[in-house]
N, C-alpha and C positions, 0 to 999 in steps of 0.2 A: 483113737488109740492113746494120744494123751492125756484125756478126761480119765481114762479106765487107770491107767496109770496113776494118774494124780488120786485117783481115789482110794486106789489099794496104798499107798502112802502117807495116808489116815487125813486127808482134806476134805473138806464134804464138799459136795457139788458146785454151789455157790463160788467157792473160792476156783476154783478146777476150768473155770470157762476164762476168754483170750481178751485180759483187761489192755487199751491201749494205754502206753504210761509216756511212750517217746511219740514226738509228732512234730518238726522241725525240718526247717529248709535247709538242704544240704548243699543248693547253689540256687539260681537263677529258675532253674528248671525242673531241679529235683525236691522230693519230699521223702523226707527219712523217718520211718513208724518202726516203731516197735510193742508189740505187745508181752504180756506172762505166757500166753500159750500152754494153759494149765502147766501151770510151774515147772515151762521147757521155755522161755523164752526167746523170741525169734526177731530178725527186722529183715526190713524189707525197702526198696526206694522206689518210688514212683517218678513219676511223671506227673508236672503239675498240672499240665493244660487237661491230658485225658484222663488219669487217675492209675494209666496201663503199668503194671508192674514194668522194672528195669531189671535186669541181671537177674543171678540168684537169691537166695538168702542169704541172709547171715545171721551166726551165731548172737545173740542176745546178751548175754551171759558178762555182767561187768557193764555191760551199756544197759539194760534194763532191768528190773528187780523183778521177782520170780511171784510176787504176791500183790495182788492191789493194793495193799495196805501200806506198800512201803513206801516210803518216798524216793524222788530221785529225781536231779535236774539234769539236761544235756543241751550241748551247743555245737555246732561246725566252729572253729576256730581257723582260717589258714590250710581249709582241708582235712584238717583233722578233729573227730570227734571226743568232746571232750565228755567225760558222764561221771554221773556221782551215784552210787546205787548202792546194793547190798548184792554180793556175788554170788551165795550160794542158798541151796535151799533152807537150811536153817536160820537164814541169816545172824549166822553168826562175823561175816566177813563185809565189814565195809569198806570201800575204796571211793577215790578218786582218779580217774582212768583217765588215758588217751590211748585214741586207737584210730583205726581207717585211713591213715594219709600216708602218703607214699612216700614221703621221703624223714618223716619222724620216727622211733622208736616206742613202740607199745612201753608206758610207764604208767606207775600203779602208785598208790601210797603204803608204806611197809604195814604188811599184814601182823596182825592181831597185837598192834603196839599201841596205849590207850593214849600213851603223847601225842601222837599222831589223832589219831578219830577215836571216839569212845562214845557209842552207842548214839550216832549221829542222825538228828534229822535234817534231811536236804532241801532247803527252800528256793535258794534259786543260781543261777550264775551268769556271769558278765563278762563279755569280750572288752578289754580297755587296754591299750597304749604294750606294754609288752607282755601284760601280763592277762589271763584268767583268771578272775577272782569267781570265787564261791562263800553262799550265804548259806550257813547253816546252824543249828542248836543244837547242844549237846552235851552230859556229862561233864563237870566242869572237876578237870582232875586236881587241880590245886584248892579247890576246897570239900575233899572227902572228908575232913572232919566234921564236917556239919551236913553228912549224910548226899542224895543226890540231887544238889546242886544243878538246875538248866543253866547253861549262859549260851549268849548267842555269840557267833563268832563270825570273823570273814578270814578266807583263808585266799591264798594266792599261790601260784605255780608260773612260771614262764614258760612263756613258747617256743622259747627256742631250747628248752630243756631237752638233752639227749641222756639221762640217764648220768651215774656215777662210774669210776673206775673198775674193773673187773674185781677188785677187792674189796669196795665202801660203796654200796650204793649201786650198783649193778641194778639195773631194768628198774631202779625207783629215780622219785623224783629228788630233786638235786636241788631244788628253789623253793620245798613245799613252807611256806611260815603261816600264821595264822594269829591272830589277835583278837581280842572280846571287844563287843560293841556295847556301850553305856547309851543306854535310855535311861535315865533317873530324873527325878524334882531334886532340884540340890536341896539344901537346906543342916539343918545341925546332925539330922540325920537321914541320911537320902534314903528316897522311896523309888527301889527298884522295879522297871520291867524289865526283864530276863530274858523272856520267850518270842523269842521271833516269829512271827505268823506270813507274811506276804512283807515284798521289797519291789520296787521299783527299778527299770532299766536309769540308765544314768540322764540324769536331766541335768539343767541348767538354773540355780537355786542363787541369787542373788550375784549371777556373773561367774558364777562358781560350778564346776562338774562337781556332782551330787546323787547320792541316791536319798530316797525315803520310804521307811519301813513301818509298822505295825508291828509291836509290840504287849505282850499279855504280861500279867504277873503270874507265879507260881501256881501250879496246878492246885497245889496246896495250902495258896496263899490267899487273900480276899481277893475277890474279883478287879481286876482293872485293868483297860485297856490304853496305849499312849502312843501318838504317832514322833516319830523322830527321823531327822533330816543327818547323812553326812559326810562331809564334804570328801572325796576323791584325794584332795591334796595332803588331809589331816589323815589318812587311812594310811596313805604313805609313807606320810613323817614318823608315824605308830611304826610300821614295817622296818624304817629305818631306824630307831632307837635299840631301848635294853631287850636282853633275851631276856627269860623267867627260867630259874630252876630251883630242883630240889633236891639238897646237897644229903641228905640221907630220908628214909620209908618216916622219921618220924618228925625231920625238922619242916618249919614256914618255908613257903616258896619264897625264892629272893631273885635282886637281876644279877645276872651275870658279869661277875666285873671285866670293863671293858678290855686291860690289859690281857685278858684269856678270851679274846673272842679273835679266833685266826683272820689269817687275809691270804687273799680276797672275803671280804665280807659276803657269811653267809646270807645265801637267799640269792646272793647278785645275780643278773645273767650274763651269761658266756659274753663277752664282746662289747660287754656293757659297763661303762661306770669304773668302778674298782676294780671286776675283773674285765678291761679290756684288754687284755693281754693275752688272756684265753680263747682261742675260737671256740671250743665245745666245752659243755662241762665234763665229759669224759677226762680231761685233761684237767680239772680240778685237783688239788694238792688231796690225798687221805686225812690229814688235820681238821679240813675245812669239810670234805664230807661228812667226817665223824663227829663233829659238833651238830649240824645241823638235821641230824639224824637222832639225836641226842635232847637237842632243844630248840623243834619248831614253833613254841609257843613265846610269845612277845611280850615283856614286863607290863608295858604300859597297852591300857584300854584305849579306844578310839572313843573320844567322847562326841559327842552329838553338838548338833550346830547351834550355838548360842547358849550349849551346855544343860539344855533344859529339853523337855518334848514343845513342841509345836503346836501337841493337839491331847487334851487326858482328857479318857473317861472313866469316873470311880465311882458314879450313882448309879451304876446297872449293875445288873447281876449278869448282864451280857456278856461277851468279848468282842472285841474285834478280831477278821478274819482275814481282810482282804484289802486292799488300796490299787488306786490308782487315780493317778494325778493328772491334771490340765496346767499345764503352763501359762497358758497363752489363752486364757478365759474371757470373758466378758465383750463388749464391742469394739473396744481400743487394744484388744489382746493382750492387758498386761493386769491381769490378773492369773493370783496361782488357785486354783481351788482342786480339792481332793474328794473321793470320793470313795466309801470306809465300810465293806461290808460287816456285818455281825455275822455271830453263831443260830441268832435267833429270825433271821430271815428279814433284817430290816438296810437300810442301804441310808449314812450320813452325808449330806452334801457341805460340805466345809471353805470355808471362806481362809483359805491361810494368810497367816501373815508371819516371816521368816526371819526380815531384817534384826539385826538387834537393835536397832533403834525405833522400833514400832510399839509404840503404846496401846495399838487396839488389842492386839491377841487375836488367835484364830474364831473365826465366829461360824456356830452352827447354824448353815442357811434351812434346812431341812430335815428330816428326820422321816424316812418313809417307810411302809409295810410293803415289802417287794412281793414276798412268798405268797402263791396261789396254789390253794388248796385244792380248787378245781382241775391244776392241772398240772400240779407237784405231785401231789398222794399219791401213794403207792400201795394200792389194796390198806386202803386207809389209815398208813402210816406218813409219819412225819418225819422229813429230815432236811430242818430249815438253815442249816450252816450254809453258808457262803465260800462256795467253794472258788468260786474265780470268779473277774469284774475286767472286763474290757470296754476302751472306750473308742465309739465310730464315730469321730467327730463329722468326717463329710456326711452324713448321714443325721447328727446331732441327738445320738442315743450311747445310750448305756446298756451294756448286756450282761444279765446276773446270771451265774450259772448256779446249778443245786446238784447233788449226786440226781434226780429223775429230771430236771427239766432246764431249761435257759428262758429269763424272761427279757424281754426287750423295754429299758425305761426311757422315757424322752427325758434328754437334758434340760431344755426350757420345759416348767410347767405353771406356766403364768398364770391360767387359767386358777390355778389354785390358790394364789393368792387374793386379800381383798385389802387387807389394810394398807397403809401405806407401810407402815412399819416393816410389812414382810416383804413388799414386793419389792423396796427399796433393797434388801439383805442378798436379792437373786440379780447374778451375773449375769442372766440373759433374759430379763426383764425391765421395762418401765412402764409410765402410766400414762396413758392414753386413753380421752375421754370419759376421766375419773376410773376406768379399767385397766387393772394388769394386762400387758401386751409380752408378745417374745420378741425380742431382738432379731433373732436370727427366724423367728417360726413365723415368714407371713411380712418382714421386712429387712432392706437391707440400706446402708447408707446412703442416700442424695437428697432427699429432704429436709423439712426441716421440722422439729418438736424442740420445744423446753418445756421442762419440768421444772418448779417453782418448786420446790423443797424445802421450807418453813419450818414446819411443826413437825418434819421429821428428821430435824439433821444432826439429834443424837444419838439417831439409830442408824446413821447412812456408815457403813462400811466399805462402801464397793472403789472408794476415789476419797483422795484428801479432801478435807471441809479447807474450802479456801476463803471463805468471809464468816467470821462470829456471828454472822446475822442473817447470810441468804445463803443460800448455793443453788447453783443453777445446773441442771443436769442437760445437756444439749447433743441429739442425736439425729441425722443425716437419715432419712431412710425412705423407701419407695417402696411400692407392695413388688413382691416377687412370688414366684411361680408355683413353687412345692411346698409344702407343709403335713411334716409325717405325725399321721396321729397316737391318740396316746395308746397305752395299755391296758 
C-alpha cells in the first residue's frame, strides 16, 4: 500500500522500498530502528537479546528522513531522542529534533530560517557534558557573495532546554548556537577543506577530549582530502565568544558588539553559569530569546589542533570518506593510528602524530585495495565509496562497509611486509627470524625478542629513537591460542 502510493507520487520503485537510516540503543535492552517506509517513514524498538518487536510504532516523521538519500544522525540522550533529518516529503524542511522522553518538551529548530540550517548535511552527533552537539555541512550563509559556499559546522543545544516563553521561542530551541570548523594549511594564503565527510566520537588527543574528522575540498574545487583533530575545550571557548551578524541584505558579516549581547548570555543553560538563576529556560527574559533567534551563528571558527591538519592528501584524484581511530595502538598501547576510507574503495592505515611538538608528522603505514569485485558488484556495477569503517579491536579487524557488501580487514598484516623499512612503520608488527611477525596475531607479552634496528632507524616511527646510533626494539611475548585470518 505504501510502495503503490509512493509511486503514484512520481518515485520510481527503487526509491519506494523501506531504507533503514535509524539503528541505535535506546537503553540497555532496547534497540530503536527506524526506516523511509516508502516515503511514510516509521520506527519501531526492539529487543536486543530476541530482536521481538516492543510496544507500537511510531511515527517517523522528524526522527527519520523520507528518502535514502538524505542524511540524518540520531541519539538517546537522557531518554530523549535526539534526530537531525529532513521533515517532509520534499525536503524542503530541515530540523534538529527532540522528542520521545517523558519529562522534556518536543523542540524543533525554527523552520525555514537559513540562520539557523540552510540546506544542511548531517554527519554525525555527540552526547558530552550538558550539552548535544551535532556535526554537519552546509550552505554558508555569510558568504553568498561568492556563490554556494560548503563550511562545516558544529552546532550545540542543551539538555535541559525546555523551549522559549509563550511569546519568543515557544516549542523551539533556546540554546541552539553553532560555529564553523577550520581545517586549513595555514600559510600566506590558507588552503581550505570545507567539507566534512565522517567525525569521530570523543576521544582522548594528547590528555585532551577531542574529536577527529575528515575533511574534502570543494566539490568544485581540486581534489583534496585532510584529517583534523579538535579539541572539546577550544569548541567551547568558540561557543562562548563574539556572535556574527549581518547588519543590512547588502553589508560584510561582523561580531556583534559585546555591549548588545543581553544577559543571561545567550546559548547558557537554565541553572547553569550565568543563568543560574533561571530554573527553566521558559523563564528566560524575551531580550535574550530574541537575540538568539536572531544570531545562532558564532564570529569566530573553531580552529583545529595545532592549527594545521594532521594528515593531507592532494596527490589523488581520490577523497576521503570515512575515519576512525585507535587510541591505544601498538603493544605498549600508546600509540594513536587512524584508519581513512576513500571514495575509490581503498582503506589508509596512518601512523598519527598530534603533539605540537612532534617533528615526525603523521606517517602512511599502508595503503590498501579493500573493494572486491567478486563480492561487491552489483549485476556488474561499481560502487566503491566507503561508506562506513568500524573498528573490533577484541577480535583485531577492521570492517569496510559499501552500499552491496561489508568486508572484514585484519588489523596486523605482517605477513605482507618484507623490508625492514615497512615492517618497522606497522604497529602490530616486528621481526622475528629475519620475518615480519604480528604482535597480537600469534603472540602476546612474557617472552623475550630484541630487535637490533641498525640500518633502519631512520625509518622507525612507531617509539622515540633513544640512541643516535642503536635502538633496540624489546618485546615480552608467548604463542597464544587464536589467530583470525586474513581476507
Amino acid at each position: 500500500q505504501h510502495v503503490s502510493k509512493c509511486t503514484v507520487r512520481g518515485k520510481n520503485s527503487d526509491e519506494c522500498y523501506n531504507y533503514v537510516k535509524v539503528l541505535v540503543p535506546r537503553n540497555d535492552e532496547t534497540l530503536f530502528a527506524c526506516g523511509t517506509n516508502a516515503f511514510n517513514p516509521t520506527c519501531r524498538n526492539y529487543k536486543m537479546t530476541s530482536m521481538e518487536q516492543v510496544g507500537e510504532e511510531v511515527v517517523g516523521q522528524a526522527r527519520c528522513p523520507f528518502e535514502s538519500g538524505q542524511s540524518n544522525v540520531g541519539l538517546f540522550a537522557g531518554g530523549d531522542f535526539y534526530s537531525a533529518t529532513m521533515t517532509d516529503f520534499l525536503a524542503s524542511d530541515a530540523v534538529i529534533y527532540r522528542s520521545l522522553g517523558d519529562d522534556r518538551p518536543v523542540l524543533r529548530t525554527v523552520k525555514y530560517d537559513s540562520k539557523w540550517l540552510r540546506e544542511p548535511h548531517f554527519l554525525h552527533a555527540i552526547d558530552y557534558g550538558n550539552y548535544v552537539y551535532f556535526f554537519l555541512s552546509e550552505i554558508a550563509v555569510e558568504y553568498t557573495a561568492l556563490g554556494k559556499m560548503v563550511f562545516s559546522r558544529v552546532a550545540r543545544v542543551c539538555k535541559n532546554d525546555n523551549g522559549g516563553s509563550p511569546r519568543v521561542l515557544d516549542r523551539y530551541w533556546t540554546s541552539f548556537l553553532k560555529a564553523r570548523l577550520n581545517c586549513s594549511v595555514p600559510g600566506d594564503s590558507f588552503f581550505y577543506f570545507d567539507v566534512l565527510q565522517s567525525l569521530t566520537n570523543v576521544l582522548q588527543i594528547n590528555q585532551r577530549p577531542a574529536v577527529v574528522g575528515v575533511f574534502t575540498t570543494q566539490a568544485n574545487s581540486i581534489p583534496g582530502s585532510a584529517v583534523c583533530a579538535f579539541y572539546m575545550d577550544d569548541i567551547e571557548r568558540v561557543f562562548n565568544g563574539k556572535f556574527k551578524e549581518q547588519r543590512t541584505s547588502d553589508s560584510s558579516w561582523t561580531p556583534v558588539p559585546e555591549e548588545q549581547v543581553p544577559r543571561p548570555r545567550p546559548g547558557t543553560c537554565a541553572g547553569d553559569g550565568p543563568a543560574s538563576d533561571y530554573k527553566s529556560s521558559v523563564e528566560f527574559p524575551d531580550e535574550m530569546l530574541t537575540f538568539i533567534k536572531s544570531y545562532p551563528l558564532m564570529d569566530e571558527a573553531v580552529s583545529s589542533a595545532n592549527d594545521r591538519p594532521c594528515f593531507t592528501r592532494t596527490s589523488s584524484r581520490s577523497k576521503l570518506t570515512q575515519i576512525v581511530v585507535d587510541v591505544s595502538a601498538g603493544p605498549n598501547k600508546d600509540h594513536t593510528v587512524m584508519f581513512l576510507g576513500s571514495d575509490d574503495g581503498r582503506v589508509l592505515k596512518v601512523l598519527a602524530r598530534m603533539h605540537s611538538n612532534d617533528s615526525f608528522g603523521s606517517k602512511l603505514l599502508e595503503d590498501i585495495d579493500v573493494y572486491n569485485p567478486s563480492k561487491c558488484d552489483v549485476q556488474g556495477q561499481e560502487d566503491r565509496r566507503v561508506l562506513g569503517l568500524e573498528l573490533d579491536k577484541d577480535h583485531h579487524a577492521l570492517f569496510v562497509a559499501f552500499s552491496s557488501c561489508v568486508i572484514r580487514v585484519p588489523l596486523s598484516r605482517c605477513s605482507k611486509h618484507g623490508a625492514c623499512k615497512t615492517y618497522i612503520r606497522n604497529s602490530k608488527c616486528f621481526l622475528r627470524s629475519s620475518r615480519c611477525a604480528d604482535v597480537r596475531c600469534g603472540f602476546r607479552p612474557t617472552g623475550l625478542y630484541v630487535n637490533l634496528v641498525l640500518s633502519c632507524s631512520k625509518f622507525f616511527v612507531g617509539l622515540e629513537l633513544r640512541s643516535l646510533h642503536v635502538f633496540y626494539v624489546v618485546y615480552f611475548c608467548i604463542p597464544f591460542e587464536t589467530c583470525l585470518t586474513d581476507f
